[in-house]
Residue frames relative to the residue before (quaternion, step in Angstrom):
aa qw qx qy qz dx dy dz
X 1.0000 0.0000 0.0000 0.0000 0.00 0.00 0.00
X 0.5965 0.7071 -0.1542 0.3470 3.06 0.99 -1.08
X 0.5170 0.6513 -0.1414 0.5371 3.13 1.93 -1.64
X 0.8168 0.5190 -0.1680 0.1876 2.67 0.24 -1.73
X 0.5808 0.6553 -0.1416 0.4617 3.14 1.55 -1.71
X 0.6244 0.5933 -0.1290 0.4914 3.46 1.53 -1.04
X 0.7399 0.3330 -0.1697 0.5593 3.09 1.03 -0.84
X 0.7329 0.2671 -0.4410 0.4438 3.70 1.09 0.00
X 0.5733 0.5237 -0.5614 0.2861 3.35 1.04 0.30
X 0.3154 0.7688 -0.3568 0.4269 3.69 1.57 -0.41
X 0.7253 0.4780 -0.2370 0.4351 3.76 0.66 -1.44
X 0.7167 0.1912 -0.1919 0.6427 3.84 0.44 -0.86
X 0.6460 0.5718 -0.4759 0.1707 3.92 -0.45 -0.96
X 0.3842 0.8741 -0.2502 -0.1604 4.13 0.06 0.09
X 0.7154 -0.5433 0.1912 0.3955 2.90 -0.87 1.00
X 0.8784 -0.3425 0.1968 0.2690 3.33 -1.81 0.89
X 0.5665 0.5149 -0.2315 0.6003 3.69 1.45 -1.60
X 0.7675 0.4610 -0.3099 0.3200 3.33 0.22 -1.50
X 0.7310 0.4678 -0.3639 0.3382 3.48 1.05 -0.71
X 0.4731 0.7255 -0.2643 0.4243 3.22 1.46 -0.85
X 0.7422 0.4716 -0.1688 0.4453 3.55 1.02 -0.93
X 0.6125 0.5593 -0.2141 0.5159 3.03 1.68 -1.06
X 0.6539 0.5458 -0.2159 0.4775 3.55 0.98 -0.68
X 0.5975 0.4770 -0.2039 0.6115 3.33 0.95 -1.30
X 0.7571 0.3210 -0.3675 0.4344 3.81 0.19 -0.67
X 0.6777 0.5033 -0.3476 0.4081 3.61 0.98 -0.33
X 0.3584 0.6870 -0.3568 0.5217 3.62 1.34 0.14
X 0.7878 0.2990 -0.2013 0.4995 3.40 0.04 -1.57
X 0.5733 -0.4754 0.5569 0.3676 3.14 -1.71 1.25
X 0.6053 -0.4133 0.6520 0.1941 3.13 -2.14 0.57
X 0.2366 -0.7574 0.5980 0.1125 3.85 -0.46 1.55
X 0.5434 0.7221 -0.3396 0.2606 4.16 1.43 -0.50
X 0.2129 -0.7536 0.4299 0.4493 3.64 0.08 -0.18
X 0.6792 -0.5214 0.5070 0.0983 3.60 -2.01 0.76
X 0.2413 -0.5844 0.7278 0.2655 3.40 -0.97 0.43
X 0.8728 0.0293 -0.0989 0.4771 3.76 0.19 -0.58
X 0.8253 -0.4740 0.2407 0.1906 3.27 -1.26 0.87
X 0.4634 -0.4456 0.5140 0.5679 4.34 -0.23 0.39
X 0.3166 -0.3921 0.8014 0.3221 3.17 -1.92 0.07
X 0.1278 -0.6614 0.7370 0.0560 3.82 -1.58 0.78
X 0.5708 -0.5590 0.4721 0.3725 2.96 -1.46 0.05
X 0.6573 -0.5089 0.4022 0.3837 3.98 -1.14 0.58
X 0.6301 0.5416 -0.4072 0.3793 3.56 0.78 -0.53
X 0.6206 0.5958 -0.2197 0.4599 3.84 1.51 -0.81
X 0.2203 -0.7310 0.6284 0.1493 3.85 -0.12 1.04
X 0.1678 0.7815 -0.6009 -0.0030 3.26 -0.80 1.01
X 0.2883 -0.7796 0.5547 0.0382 3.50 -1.11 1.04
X 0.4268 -0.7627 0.4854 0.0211 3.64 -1.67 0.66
X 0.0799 0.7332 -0.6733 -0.0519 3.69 0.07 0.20
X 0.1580 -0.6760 0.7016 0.1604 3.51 -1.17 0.71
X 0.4340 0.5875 -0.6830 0.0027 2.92 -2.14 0.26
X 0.8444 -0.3443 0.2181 0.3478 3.29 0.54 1.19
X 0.7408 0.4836 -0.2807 0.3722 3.78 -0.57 0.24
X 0.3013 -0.5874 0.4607 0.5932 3.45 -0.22 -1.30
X 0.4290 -0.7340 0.5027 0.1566 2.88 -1.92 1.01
X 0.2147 -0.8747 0.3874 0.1968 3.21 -0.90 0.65
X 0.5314 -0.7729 0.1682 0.3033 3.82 -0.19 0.72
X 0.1450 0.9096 -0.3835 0.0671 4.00 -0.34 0.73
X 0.4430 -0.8143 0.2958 0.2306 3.46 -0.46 0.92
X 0.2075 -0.8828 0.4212 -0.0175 3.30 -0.36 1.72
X 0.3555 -0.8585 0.3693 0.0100 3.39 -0.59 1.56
X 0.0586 0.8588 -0.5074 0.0401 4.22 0.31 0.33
X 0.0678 0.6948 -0.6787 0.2282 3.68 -0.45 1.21
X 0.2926 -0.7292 0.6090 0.1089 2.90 -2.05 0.78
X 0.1527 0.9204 -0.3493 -0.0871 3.60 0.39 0.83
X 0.4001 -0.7787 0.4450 0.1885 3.74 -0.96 1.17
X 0.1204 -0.7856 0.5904 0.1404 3.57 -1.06 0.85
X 0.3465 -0.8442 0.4003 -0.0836 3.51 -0.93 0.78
X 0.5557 0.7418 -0.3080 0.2148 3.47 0.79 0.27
X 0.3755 -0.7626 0.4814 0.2137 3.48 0.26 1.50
X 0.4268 0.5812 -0.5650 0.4011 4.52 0.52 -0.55
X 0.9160 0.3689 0.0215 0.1565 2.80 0.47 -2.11
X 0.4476 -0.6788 0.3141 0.4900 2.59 1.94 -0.06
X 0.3342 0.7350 -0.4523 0.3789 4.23 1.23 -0.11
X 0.4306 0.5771 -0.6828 0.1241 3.47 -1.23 0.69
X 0.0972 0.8360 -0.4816 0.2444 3.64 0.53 1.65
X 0.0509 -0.7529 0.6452 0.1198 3.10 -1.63 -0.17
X 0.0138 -0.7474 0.6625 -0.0491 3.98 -0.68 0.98
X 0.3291 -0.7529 0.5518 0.1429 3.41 -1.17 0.69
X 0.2279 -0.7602 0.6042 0.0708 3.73 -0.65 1.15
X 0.2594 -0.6665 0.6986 -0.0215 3.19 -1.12 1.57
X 0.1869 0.7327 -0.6540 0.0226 3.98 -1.11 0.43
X 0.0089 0.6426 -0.7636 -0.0627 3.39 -1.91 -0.30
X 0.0916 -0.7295 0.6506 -0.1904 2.63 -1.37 1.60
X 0.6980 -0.5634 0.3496 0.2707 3.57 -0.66 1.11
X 0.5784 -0.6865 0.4406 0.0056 3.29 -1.34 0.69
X 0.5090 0.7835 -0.3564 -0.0043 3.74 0.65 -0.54
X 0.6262 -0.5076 0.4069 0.4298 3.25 -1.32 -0.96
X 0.7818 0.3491 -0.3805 0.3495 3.27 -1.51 -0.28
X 0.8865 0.0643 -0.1307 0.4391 3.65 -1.28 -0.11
X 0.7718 0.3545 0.1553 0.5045 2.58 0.35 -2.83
X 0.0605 0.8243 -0.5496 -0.1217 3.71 0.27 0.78
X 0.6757 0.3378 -0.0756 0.6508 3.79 1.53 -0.70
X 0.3044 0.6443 -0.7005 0.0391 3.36 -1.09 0.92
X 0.6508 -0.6845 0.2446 0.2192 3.02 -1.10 1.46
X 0.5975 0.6814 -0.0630 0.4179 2.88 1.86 -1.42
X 0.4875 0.1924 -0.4876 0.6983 3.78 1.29 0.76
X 0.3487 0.7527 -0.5554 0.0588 3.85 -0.21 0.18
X 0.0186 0.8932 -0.4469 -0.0450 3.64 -0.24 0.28
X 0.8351 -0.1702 0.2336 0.4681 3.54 -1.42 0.70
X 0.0315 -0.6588 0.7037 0.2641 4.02 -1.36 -0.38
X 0.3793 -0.7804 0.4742 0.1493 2.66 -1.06 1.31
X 0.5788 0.4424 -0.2964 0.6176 3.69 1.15 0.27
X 0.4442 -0.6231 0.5753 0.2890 3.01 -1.69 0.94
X 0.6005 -0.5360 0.4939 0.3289 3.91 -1.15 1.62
X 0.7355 0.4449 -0.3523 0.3700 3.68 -0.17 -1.53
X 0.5522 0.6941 -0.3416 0.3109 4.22 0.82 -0.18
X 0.6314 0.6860 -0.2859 0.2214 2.64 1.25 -2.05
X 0.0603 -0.9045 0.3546 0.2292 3.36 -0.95 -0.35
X 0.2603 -0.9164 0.1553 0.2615 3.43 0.01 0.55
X 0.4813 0.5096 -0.6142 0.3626 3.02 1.58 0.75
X 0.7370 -0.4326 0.3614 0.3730 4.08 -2.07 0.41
X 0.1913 -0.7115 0.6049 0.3022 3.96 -0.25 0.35
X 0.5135 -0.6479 0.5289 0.1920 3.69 -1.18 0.72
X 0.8403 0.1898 -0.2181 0.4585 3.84 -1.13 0.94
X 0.4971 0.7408 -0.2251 0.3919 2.77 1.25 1.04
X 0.3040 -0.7967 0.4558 0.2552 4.04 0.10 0.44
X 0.0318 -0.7241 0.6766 0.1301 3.87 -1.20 0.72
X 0.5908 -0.5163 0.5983 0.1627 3.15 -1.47 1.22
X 0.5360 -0.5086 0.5125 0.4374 3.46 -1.18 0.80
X 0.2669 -0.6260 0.6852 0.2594 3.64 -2.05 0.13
X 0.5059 -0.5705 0.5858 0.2746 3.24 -1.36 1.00
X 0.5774 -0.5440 0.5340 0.2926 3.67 -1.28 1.20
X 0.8968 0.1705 -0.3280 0.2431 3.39 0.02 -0.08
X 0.6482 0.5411 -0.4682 0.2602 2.83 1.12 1.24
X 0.3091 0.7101 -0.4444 0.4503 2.76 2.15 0.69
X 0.4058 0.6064 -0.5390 0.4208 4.35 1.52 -0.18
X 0.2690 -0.5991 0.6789 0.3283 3.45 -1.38 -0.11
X 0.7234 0.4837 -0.3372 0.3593 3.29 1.11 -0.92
X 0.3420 0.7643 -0.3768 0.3962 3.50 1.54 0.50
X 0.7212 0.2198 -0.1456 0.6406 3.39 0.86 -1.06
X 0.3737 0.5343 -0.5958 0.4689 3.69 0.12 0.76
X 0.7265 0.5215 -0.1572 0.4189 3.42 1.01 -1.34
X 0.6113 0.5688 -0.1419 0.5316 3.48 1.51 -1.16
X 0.6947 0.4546 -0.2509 0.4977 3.26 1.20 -0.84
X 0.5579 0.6069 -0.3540 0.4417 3.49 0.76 -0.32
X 0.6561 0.4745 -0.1013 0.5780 3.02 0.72 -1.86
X 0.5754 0.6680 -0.2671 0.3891 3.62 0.58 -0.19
X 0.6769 0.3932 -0.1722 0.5979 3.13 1.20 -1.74
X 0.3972 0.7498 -0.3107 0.4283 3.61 1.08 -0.64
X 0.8437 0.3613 -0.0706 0.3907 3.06 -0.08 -1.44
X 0.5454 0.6712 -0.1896 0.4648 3.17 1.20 -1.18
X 0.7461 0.4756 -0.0196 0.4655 3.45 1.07 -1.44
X 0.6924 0.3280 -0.2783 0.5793 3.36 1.43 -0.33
X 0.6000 0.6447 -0.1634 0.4447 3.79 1.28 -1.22
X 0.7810 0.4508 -0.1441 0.4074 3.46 0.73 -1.35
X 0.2613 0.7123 -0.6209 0.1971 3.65 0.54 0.69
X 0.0501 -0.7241 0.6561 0.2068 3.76 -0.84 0.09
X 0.6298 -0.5656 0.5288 0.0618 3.18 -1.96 0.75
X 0.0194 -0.8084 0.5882 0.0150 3.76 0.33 1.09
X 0.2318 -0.7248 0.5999 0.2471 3.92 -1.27 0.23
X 0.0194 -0.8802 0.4727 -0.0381 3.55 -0.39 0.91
X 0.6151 -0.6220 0.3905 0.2870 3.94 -0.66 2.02
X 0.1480 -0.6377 0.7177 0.2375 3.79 -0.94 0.76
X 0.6988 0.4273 -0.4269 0.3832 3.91 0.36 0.31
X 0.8223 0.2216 -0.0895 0.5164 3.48 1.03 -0.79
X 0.4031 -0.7942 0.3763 0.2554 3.20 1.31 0.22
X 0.2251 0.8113 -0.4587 0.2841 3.47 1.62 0.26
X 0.3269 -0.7064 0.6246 0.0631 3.83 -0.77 0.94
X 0.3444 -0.7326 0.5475 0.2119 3.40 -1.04 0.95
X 0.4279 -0.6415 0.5362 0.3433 3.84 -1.05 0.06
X 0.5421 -0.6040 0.4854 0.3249 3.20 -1.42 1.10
X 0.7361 0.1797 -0.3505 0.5504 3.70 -1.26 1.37
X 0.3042 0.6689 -0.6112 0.2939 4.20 0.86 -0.08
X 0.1908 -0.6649 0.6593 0.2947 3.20 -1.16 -0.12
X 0.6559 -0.5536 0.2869 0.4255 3.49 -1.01 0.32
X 0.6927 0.5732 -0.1978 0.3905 3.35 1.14 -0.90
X 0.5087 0.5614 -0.2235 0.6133 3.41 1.98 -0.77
X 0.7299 0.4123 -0.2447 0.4872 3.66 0.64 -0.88
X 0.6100 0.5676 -0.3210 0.4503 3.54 1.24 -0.01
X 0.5846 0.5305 -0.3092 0.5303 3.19 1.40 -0.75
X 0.6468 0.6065 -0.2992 0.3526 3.22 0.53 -1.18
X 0.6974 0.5330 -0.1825 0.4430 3.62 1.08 -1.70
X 0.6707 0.4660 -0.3975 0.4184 3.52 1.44 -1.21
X 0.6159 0.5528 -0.4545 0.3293 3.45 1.02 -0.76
X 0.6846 0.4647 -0.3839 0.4099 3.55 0.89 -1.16
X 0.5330 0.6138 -0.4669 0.3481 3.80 0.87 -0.65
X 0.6916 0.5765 -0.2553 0.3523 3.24 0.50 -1.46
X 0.4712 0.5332 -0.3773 0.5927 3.79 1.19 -1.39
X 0.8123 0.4366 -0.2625 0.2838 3.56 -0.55 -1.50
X 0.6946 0.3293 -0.2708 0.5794 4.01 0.88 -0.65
X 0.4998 0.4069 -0.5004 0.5782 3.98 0.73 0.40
X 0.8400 0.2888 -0.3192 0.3304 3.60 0.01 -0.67
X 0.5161 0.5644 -0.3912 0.5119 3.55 1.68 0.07
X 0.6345 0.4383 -0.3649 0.5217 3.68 0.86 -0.91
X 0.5534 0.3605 -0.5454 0.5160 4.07 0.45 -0.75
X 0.7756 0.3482 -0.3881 0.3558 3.97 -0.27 -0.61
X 0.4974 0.4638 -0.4864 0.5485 3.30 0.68 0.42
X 0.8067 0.1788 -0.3502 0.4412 3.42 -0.40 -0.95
X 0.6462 0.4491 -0.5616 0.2557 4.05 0.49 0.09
X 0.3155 0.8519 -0.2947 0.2965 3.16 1.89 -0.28
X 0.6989 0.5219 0.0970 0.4793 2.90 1.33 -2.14
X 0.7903 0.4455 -0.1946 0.3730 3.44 1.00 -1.15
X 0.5204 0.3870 -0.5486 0.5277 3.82 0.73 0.57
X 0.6167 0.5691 -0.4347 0.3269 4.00 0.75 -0.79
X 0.7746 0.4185 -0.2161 0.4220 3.26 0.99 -1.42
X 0.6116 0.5043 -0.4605 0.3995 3.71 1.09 -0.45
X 0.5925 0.5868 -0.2970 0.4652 3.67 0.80 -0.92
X 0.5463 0.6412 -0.2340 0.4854 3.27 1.36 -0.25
X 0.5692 0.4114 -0.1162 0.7024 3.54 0.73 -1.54
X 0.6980 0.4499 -0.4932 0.2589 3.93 -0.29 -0.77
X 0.8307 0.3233 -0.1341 0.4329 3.36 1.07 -1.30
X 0.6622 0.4540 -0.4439 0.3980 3.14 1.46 0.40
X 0.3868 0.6522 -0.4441 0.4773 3.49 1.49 0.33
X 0.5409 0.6292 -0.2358 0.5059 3.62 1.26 -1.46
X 0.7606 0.4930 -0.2950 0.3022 3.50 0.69 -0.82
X 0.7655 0.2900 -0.1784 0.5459 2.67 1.15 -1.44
X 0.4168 0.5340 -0.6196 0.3964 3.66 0.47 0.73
X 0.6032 0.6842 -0.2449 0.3286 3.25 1.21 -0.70
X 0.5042 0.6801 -0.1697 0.5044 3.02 1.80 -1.48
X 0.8386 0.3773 0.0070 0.3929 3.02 0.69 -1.48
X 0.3281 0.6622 -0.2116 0.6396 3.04 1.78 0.49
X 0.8865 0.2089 -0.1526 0.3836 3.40 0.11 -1.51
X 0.3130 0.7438 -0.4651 0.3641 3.17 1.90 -0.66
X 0.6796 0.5846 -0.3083 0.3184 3.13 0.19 -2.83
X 0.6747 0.5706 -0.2719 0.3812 3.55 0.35 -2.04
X 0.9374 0.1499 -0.1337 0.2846 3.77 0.43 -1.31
X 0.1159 0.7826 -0.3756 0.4827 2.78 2.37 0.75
X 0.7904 0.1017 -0.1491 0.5854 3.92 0.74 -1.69
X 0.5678 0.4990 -0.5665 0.3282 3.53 0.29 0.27
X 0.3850 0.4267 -0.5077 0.6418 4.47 1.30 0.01
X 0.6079 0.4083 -0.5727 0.3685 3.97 -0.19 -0.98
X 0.8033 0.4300 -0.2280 0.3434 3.31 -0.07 -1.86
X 0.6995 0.3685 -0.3587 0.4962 3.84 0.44 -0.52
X 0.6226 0.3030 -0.4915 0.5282 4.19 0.43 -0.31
X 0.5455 0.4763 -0.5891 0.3585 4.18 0.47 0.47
X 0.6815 0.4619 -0.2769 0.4956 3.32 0.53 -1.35
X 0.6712 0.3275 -0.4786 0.4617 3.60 0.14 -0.68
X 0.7197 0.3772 -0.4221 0.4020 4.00 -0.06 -1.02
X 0.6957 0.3044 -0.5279 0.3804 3.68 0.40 0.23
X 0.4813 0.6742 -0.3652 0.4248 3.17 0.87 -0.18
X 0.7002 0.2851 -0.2057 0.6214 3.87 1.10 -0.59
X 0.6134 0.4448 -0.4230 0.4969 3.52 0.89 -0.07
X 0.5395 0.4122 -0.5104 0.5279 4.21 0.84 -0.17
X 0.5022 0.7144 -0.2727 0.4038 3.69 0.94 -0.58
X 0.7394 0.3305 -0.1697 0.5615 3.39 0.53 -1.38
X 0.6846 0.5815 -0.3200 0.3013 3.37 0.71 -1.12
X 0.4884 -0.5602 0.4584 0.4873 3.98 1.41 0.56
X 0.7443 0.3802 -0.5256 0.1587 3.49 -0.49 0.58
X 0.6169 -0.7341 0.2428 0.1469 2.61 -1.36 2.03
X 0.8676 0.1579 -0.0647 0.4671 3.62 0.88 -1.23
X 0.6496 -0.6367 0.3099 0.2767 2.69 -1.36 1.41
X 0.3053 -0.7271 0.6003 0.1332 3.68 -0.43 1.27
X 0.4998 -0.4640 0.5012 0.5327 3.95 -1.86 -0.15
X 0.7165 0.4317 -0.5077 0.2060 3.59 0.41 -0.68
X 0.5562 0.6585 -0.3773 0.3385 3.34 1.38 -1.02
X 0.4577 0.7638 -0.3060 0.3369 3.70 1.15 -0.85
X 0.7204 0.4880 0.0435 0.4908 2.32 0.41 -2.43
X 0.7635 0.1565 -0.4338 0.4522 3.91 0.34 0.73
X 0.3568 0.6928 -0.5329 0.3298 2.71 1.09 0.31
X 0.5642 0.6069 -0.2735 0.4883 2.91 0.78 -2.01
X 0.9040 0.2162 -0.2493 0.2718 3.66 -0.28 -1.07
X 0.5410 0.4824 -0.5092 0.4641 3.40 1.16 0.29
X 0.3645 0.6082 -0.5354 0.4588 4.02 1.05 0.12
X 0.8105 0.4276 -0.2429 0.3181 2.81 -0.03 -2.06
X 0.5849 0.5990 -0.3022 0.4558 3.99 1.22 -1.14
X 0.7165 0.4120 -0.3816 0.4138 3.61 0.76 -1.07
X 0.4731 0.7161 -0.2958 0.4193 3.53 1.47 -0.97
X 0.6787 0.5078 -0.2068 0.4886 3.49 0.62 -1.21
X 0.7608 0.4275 -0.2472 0.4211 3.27 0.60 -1.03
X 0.5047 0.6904 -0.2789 0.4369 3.13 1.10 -0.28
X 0.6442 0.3706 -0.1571 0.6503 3.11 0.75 -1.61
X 0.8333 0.3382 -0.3308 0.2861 3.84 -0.13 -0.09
X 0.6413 0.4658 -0.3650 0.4884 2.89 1.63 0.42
X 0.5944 0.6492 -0.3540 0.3160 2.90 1.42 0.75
X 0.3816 0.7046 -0.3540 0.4823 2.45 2.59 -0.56
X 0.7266 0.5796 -0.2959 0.2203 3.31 0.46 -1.41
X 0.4355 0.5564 -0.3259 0.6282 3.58 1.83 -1.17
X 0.8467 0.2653 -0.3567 0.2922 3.59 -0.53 -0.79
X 0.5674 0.5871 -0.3844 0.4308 4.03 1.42 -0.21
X 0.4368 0.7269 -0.1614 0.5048 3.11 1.78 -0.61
X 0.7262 0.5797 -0.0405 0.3674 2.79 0.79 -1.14
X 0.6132 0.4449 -0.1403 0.6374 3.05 1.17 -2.26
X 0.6666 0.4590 -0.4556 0.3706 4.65 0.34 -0.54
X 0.5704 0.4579 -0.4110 0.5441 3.51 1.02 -1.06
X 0.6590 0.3283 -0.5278 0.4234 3.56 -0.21 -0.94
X 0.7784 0.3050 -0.3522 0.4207 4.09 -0.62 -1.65
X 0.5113 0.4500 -0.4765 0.5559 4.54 0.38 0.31
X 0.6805 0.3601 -0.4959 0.4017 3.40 0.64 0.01
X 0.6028 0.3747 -0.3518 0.6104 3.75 0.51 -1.69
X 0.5179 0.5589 -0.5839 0.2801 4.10 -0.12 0.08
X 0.5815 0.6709 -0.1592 0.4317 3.18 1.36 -1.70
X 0.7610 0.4026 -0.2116 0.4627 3.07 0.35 -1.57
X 0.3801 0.6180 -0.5035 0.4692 3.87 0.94 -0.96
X 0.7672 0.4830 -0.2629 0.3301 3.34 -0.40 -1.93
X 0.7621 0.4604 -0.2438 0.3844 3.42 0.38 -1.57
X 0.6561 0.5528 -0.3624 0.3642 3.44 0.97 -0.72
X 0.7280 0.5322 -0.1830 0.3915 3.22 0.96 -1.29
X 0.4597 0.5693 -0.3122 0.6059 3.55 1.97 -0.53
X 0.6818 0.2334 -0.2967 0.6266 3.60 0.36 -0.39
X 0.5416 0.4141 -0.5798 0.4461 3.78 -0.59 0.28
X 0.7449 0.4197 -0.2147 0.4721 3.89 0.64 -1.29
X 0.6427 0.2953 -0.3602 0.6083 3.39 0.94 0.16
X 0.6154 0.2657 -0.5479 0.5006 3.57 -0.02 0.47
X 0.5191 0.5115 -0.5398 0.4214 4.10 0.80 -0.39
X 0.5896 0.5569 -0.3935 0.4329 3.71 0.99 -1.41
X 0.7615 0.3987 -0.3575 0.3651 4.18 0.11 -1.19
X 0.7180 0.5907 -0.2214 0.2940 3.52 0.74 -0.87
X 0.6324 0.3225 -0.1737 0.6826 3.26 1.89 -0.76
X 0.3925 0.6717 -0.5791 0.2437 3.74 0.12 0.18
X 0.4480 -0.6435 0.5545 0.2789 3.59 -0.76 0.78
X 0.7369 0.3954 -0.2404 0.4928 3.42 0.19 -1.56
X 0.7023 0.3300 -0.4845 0.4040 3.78 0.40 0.29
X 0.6661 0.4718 -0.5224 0.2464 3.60 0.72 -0.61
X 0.5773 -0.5054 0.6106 0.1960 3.07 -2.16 0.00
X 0.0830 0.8586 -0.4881 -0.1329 3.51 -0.98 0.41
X 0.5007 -0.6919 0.4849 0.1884 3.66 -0.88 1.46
X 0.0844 -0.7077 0.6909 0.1215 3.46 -1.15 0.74
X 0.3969 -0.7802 0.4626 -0.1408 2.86 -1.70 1.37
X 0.1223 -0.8396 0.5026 0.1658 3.60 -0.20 0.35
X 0.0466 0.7178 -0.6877 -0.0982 3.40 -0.77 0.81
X 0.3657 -0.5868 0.7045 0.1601 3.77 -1.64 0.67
X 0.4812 -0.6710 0.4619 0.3237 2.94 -1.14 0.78
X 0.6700 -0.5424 0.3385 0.3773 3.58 -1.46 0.74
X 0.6444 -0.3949 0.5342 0.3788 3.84 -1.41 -0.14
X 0.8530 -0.0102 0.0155 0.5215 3.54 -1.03 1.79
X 0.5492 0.6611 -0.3982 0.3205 3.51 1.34 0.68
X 0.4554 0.6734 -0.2940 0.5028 3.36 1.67 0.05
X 0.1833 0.6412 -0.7422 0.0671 4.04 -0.52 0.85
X 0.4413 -0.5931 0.6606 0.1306 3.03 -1.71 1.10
X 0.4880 -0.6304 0.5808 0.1645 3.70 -1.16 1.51
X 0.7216 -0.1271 0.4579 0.5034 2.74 0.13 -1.88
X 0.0734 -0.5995 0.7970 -0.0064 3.89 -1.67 0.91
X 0.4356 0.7386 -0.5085 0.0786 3.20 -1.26 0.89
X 0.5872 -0.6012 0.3308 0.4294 3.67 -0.75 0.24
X 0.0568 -0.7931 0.6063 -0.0163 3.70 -0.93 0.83
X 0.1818 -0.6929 0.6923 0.0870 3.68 -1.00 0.73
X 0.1215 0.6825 -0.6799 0.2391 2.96 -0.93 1.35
């Protein structure tokens, strides 16, 4: 009996080493994978992405951060989703391998999918007071890390939108470009269009004018080559002395040649006044043709250039959504 008792206390009782190991081995997280998830404490948000396999465990970050910059016209807000690994020793989280989530946060879920494998959990994310710590360091990071990259028009000075792509923010500009060089060319040509009509008015005036004095000295040659040719035909006709009527055409083929004279000077000098107002007409035109081609160089899409920018987020512009554990 005596034996026995010896030998079953022998079976469970162990020695000092043995407990030490046993204790020490019950400490350390389990390195095997799980059909089902740690149990955690309620204070630990924990989330699920199914698709089969085993999942493995990582600490997911969700902030809303605000940019601000009156220059630029910026008074935004975009929300940064990340995940960043899990490990041991000291540093179990550093923000600084974080990276994009590739899944959309609002999916996740937080009940366990079934037929699934769980990766061991690192011991310190089983702390709550861990992610108190993560979260801090979180907003941190967020606040130094989270600048975004705006693209901004050296012609129109047009600011992209935070998350634009470049190729989206091009469309956008050509449309606004296009708006802007139609309303710069209408203000050009209305610019132009009392100069140049006032133009045409008085050069139309002229040359009605032209055409006027021609008419005028067109019959005053009629009327003076009458009076003179009868005037050489009382002449030819043999008579000797100088009569009043003979005189008297004389007189008016003077006075006719006189006339014509003077009206063909009008005509030279109306002449004159079209060539001059066809010129400032010209010029009108030419000026206003060059104004629309410098409107054309200045608003061209396909020539402008665009400047990238950095804005940082603003001061106290960082709110933390959400820290929490996700298997994925």
């Amino acid at each position: 009996s005596a034996l026995r008792a010896t030998e079953d206390k022998s079976s469970w009782a162990p020695s000092s080493a043995s407990s030490s190991v046993l204790r020490a081995t019950e400490d350390k997280p389990s390195r095997a994978p799980s059909s089902a998830p740690p149990f955690l404490p309620p204070a630990i948000k924990q989330f699920f992405l199914s698709g089969g396999g085993s999942l493995t465990p990582a600490l997911l970050g969700v902030a809303r951060v605000s940019y601000a910059d009156a220059k630029l016209g910026i008074d935004d807000t975009r929300v940064v989703s990340v995940v960043t690994p899990i490990g041991e020793g000291a540093v179990a989280v550093d923000w600084d391998h974080a990276e994009p989530a590739d899944f959309d946060v609002e999916h996740l879920d937080t009940r366990a999918p079934a037929d699934v494998g769980f990766a061991a959990l690192p011991s310190a994310a089983a702390n709550p007071k861990s992610y108190a710590t993560w979260e801090k360091d979180f907003s941190r990071w967020a606040a130094a890390s989270q600048s975004v990259e705006v693209l901004r028009s050296a012609q129109t000075k047009l600011i992209s939108q935070l998350d634009e792509s470049e190729r989206d923010f091009r469309i956008r500009l050509g449309h606004s470009q296009r708006e802007a060089r139609d309303a710069a060319l209408q203000k050009v040509r209305d610019k132009y269009a009392s100069r140049v009509r006032t133009a045409e008015d008085k050069l139309r005036r002229a040359q009605q004018a032209v055409q006027r004095e021609s008419q005028q000295a067109s019959e005053s040659k009629m009327s003076a080559a009458v009076s003179f040719g009868a005037t050489v035909l009382g002449a030819l006709l043999g008579r000797k002395t100088v009569s009043a009527s003979t005189l008297g055409r004389a007189t008016t083929a003077a006075r006719s040649a006189s006339r014509v004279s003077r009206e063909s000077q009008d005509v030279a000098r109306a002449e004159a006044t079209v060539s001059v107002l066809e010129q400032q007409l010209a010029e009108a035109h030419a000026a206003m043709e060059a104004d629309l081609a410098t409107v054309q160089s200045e608003l061209d899409p396909a020539a402008d250039t665009l400047e990238r920018v950095v804005v940082k987020p603003k001061r106290g512009g960082v709110s933390v959504q959400l820290v929490g554990l996700v298997w994925k």
